[in-house]
C-alpha positions as a printed Julia matrix, in Angstrom:
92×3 Matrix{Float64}:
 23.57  164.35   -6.99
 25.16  166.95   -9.32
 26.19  167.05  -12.89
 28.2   169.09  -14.53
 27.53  170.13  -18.68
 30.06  172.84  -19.3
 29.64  175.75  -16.8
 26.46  174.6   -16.08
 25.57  172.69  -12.36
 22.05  170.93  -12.51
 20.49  168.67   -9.92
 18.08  165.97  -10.46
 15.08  168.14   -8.96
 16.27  171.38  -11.01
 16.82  169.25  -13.69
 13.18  167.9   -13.7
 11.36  171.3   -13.4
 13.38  173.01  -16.3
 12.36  170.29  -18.23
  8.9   170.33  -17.82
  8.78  174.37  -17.98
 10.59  173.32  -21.39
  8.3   171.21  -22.44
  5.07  173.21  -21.32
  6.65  176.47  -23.23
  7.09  174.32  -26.3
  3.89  173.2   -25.93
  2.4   176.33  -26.17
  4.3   178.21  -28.61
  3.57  175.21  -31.09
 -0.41  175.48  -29.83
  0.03  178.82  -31.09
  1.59  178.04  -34.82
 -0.75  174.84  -35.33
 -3.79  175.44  -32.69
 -4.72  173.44  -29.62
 -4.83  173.93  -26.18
 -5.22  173.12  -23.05
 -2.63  173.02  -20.41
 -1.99  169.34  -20.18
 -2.05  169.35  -23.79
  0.91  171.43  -24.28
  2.8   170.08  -21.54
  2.52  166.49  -23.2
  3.31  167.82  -26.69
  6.2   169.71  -25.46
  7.51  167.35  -23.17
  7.39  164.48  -26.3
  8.46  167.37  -28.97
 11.16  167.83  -27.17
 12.46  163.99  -27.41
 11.63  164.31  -31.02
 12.86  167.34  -31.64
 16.45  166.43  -29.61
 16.32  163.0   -31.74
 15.39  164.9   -35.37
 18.07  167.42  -34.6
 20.95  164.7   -34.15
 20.23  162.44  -36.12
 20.15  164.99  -38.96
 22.98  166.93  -37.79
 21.54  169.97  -37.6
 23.47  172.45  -35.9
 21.36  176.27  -34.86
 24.54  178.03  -34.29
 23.31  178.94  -31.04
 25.55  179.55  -27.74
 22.53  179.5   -25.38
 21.79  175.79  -24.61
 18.2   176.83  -22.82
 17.35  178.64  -26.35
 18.29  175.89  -28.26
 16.4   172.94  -26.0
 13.85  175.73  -26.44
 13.34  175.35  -30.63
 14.15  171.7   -30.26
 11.27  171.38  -28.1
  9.03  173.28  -30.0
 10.19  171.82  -33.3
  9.28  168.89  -31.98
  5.97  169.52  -30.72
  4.58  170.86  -33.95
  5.84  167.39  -35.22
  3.72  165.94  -32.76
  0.81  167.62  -32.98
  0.86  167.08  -36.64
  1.24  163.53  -36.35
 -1.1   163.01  -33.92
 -3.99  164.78  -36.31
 -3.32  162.8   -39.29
 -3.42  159.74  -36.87
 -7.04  160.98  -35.66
């Protein structure tokens, strides 16, 4: 099944895997502002980051000015994940 976003043709497989290297990047670049590790710990704090991050971004209306959608899911993601990872140590 294909959908279209702009110029942009994803599948549901292609979809899934961008996602996840999404997530996993996030993961790690917000291991590397607030420390962590591990990789299954940054692909579950990017891949949640980047649901909070998406949701934060909206709901506040912030807008990057970016044209590059993959650079922006990028910071969302990442954004997000520090969130997360914050969070989650308070919590502990």
């Amino acid at each position: 099944m294909e959908k279209t976003k702009g110029n942009y043709h994803v599948y549901g497989t292609q979809a899934l895997l961008i996602f996840l290297l999404i997530g996993l990047l996030a993961g790690f670049l917000a291991s590397l502002v607030v420390g962590g590790g591990g990789l299954i710990r940054c692909l579950l704090s990017g891949i949640i980051g980047a649901f909070v991050g998406g949701f934060l971004f909206n709901a506040l209306g912030i807008s990057l000015g970016i044209d590059n959608v993959l650079v922006v899911q990028i910071i969302h993601a990442t954004v997000g994940a520090i969130i997360v990872v914050l969070i989650a140590r308070a919590i502990a």
